[in-house]
DOZA-87843 format. One record per residue: x, y, z of N, C-alpha, C in turn; residue in one letter. Coordinates in steps of 0.001 Angstrom, whole numbers, plus 524288, in hexadecimal, padded with zeros to 5 digits. Layout:
<sites>
SITE    nu    nv    nw   cau   cav   caw    cu    cv    cw resn
SITE     X     Y     Z     X     Y     Z     X     Y     Z    a
...
</sites>
This chain:
<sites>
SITE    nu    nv    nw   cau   cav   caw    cu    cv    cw resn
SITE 1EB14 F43A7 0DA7A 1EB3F F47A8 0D682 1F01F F4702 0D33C    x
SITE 1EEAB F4886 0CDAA 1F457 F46C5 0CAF4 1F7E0 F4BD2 0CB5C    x
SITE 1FB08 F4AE5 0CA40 1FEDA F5082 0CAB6 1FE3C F562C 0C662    x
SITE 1FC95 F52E1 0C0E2 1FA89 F5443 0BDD6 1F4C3 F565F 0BC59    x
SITE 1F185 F55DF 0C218 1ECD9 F5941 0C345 1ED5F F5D6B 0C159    x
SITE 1E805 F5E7C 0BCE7 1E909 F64E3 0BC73 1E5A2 F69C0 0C06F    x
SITE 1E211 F64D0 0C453 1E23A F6A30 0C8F1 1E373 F6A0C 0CBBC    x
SITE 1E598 F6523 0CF31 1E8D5 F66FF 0D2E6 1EE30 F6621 0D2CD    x
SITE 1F070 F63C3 0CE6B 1F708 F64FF 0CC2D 1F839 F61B5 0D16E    x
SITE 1FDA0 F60CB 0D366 1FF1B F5E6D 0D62E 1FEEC F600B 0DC4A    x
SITE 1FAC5 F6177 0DE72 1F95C F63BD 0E286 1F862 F603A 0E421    x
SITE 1F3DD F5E5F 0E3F1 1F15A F5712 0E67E 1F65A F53C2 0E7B6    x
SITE 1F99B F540B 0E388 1FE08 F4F21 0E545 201A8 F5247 0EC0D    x
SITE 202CE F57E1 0E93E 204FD F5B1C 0EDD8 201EF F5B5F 0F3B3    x
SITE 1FC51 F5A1C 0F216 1F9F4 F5A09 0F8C2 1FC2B F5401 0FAEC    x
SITE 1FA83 F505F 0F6D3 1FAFC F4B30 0F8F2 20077 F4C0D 0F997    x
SITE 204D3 F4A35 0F805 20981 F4B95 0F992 20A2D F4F96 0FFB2    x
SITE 208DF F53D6 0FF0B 209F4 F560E 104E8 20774 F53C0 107A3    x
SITE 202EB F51A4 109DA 1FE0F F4E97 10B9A 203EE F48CF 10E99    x
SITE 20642 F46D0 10A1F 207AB F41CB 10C94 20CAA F4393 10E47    x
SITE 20F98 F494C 10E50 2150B F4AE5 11078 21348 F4C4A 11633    x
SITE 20D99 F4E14 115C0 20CAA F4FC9 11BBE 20C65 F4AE0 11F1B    x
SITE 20A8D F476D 11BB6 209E0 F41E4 120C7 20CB5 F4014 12259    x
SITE 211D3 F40C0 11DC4 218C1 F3E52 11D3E 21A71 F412A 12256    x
SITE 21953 F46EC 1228F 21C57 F4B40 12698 21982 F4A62 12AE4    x
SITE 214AD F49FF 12E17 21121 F4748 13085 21367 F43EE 1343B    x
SITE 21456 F3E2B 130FA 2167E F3A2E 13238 21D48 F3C20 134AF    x
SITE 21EE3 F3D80 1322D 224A3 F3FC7 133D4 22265 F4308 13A33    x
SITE 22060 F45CD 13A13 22032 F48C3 13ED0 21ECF F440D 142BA    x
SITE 21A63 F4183 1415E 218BB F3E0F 14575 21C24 F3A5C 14638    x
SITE 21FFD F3930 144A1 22529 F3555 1484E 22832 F37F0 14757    x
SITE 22AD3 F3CBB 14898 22DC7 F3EF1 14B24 23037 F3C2A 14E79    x
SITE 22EBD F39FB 1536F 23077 F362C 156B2 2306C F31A2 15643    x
SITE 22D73 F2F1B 15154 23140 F28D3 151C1 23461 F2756 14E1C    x
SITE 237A7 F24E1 15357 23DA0 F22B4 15273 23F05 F1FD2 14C90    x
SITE 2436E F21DE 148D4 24471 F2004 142FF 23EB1 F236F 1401C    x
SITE 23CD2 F268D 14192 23A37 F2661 13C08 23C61 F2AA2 137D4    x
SITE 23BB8 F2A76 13550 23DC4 F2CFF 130A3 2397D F30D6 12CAD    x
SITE 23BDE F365F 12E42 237A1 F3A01 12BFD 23868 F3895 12429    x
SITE 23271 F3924 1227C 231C9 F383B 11F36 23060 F3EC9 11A64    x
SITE 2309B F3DFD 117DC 22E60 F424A 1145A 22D6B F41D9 10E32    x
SITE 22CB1 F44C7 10A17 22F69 F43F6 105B4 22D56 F492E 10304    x
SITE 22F46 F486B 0FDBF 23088 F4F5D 0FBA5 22D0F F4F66 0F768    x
SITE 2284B F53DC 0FB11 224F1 F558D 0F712 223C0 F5646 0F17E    x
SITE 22832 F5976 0F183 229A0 F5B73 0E9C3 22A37 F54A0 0E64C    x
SITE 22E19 F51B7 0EA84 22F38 F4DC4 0E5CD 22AC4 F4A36 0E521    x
SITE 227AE F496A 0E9F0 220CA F4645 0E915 21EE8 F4965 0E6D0    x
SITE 21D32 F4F00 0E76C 21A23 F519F 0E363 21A5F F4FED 0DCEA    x
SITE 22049 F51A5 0DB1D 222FD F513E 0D681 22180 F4A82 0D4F3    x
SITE 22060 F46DC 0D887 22091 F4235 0D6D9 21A6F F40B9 0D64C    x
SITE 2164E F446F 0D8D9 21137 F4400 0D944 2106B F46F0 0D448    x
SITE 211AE F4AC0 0D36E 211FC F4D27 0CE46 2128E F4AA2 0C882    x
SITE 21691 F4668 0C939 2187E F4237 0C52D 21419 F3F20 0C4D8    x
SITE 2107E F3DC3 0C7E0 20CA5 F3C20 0C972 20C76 F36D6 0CB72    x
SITE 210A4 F3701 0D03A 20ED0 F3320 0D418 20B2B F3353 0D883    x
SITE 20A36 F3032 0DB7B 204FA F318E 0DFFA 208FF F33F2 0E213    x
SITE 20503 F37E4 0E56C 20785 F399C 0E8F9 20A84 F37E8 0EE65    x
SITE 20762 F32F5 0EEEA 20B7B F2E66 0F460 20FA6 F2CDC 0F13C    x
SITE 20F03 F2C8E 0ED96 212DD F2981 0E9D2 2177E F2CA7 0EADF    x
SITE 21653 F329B 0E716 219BA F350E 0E807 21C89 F3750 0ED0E    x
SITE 21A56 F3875 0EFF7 21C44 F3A44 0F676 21F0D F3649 0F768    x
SITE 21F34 F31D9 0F7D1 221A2 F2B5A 0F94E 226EF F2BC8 0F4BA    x
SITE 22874 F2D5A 0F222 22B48 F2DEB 0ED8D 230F2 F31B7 0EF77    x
SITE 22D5E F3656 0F2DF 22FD6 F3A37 0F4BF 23113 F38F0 0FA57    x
SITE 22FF4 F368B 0FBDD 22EE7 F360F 10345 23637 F32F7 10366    x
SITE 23751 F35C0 1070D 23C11 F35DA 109E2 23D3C F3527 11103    x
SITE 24149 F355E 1135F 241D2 F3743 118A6 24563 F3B01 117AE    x
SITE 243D3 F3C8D 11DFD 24669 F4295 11F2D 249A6 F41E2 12036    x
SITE 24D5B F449C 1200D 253AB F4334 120B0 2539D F4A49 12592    x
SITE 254CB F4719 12C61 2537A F4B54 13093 257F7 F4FEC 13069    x
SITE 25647 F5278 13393 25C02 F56F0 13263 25FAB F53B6 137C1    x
SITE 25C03 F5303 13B9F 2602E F500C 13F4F 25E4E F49A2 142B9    x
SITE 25FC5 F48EF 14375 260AF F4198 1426C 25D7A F41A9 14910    x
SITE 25ACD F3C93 1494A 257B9 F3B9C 14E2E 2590C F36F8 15084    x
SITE 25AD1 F35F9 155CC 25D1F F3296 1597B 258EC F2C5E 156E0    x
SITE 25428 F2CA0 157B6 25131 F29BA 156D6 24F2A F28C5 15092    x
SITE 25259 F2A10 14C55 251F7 F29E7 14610 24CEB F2C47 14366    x
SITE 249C7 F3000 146FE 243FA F322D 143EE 247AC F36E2 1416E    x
SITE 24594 F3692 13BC6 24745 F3B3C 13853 2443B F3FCB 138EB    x
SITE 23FBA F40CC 13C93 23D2B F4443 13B68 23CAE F48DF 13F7A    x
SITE 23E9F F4D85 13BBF 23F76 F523D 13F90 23A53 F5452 13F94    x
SITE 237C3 F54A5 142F6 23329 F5694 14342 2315D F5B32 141E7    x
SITE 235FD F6049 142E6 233A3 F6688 141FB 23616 F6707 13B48    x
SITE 2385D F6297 138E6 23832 F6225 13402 2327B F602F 1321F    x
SITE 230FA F5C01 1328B 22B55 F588C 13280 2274C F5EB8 131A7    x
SITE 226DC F6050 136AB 222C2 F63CA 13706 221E0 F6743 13318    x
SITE 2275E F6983 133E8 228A8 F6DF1 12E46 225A3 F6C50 12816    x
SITE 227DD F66AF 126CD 22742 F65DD 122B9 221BE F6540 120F7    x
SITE 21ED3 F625D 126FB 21910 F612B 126BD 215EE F66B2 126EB    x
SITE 21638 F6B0A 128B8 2152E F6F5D 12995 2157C F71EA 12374    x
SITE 218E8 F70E4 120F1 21ACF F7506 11AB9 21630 F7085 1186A    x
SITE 2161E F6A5C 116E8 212E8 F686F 11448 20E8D F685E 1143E    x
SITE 20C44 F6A8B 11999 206D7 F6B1A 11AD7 20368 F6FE0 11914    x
SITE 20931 F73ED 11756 20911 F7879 11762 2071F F78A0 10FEF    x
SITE 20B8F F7614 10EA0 20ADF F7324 1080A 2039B F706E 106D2    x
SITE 2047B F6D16 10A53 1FEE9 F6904 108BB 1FA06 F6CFA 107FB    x
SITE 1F9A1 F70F0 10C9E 1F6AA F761D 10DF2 1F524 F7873 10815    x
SITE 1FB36 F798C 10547 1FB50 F7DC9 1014C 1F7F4 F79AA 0FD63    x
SITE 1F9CC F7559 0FC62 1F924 F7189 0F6B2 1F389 F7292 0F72D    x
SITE 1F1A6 F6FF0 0FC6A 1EAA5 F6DA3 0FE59 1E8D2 F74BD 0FD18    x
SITE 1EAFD F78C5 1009D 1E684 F7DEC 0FC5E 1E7AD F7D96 0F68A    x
SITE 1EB07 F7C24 0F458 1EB98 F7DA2 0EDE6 1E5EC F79B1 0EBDD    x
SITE 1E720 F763D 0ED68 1E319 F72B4 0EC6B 1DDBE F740B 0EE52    x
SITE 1DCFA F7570 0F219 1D7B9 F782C 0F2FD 1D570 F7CBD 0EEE8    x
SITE 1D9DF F7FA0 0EEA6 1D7E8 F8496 0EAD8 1D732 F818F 0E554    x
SITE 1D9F6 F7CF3 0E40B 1D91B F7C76 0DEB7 1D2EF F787F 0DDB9    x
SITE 1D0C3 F76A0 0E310 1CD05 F7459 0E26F 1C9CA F781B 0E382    x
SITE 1CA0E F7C13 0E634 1C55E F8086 0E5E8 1C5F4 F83B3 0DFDD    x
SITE 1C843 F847D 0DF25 1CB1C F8697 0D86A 1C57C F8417 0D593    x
SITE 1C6B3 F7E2C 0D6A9 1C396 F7B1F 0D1CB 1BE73 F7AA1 0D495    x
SITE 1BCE1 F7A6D 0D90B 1B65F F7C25 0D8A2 1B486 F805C 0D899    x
SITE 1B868 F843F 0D710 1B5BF F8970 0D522 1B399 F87F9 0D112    x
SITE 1B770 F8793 0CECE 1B832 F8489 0C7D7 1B2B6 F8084 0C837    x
SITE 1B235 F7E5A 0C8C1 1AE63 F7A3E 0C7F0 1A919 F7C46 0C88C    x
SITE 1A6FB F7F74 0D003 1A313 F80A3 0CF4B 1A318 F8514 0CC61    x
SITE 1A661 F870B 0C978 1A47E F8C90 0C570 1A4A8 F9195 0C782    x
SITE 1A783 F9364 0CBAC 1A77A F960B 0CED2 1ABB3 F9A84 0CCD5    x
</sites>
């Protein structure tokens, strides 16, 4: 979807975008325990803003994607605090939820519209 959709405006790019932060946060939870890995993430607003400009949306998320910098340091070098992980995966899921109904209502919107209803 382009960003410039005039029905669903940049919503489509905002599902896909949360869609690939959950797999990012996902992946982070699931090696928690192995040794060196390095939690990954990157910042919504600035992939949005860059999906908006109208790059793909992998494009853009990959643009934004960073590591986590931990609050406290691990004997074995994994960056990833887990009841951080959860948190974050828990609020985006919470996000993806809101975008995916906006988008539902706006596709029921338009088969009102269509069948004449």
């Amino acid at each position: 979807m382009a960003a410039n959709d005039p029905i669903f405006g940049i919503a489509g790019d905002a599902l896909r975008l949360r869609s690939q932060r959950m797999a990012l946060l996902a992946s982070n939870i699931a090696n928690a325990a192995t040794p060196n890995y390095k939690a990954r993430d990157f910042d919504f607003q600035k992939a949005l803003t860059a999906a908006n400009a109208g790059s793909a949306a992998e494009t853009a998320a990959n643009g934004a994607l960073g590591y986590r910098v931990p609050l406290e340091t691990s004997l074995d070098g994994n960056t990833v605090e887990l009841s951080t992980e959860q948190t974050l995966f828990a609020e985006n899921a919470v996000q993806y939820r809101t975008t995916l109904s906006f988008l539902q209502g706006r596709m029921s919107t338009l088969m009102t519209a269509i069948k004449g209803e």
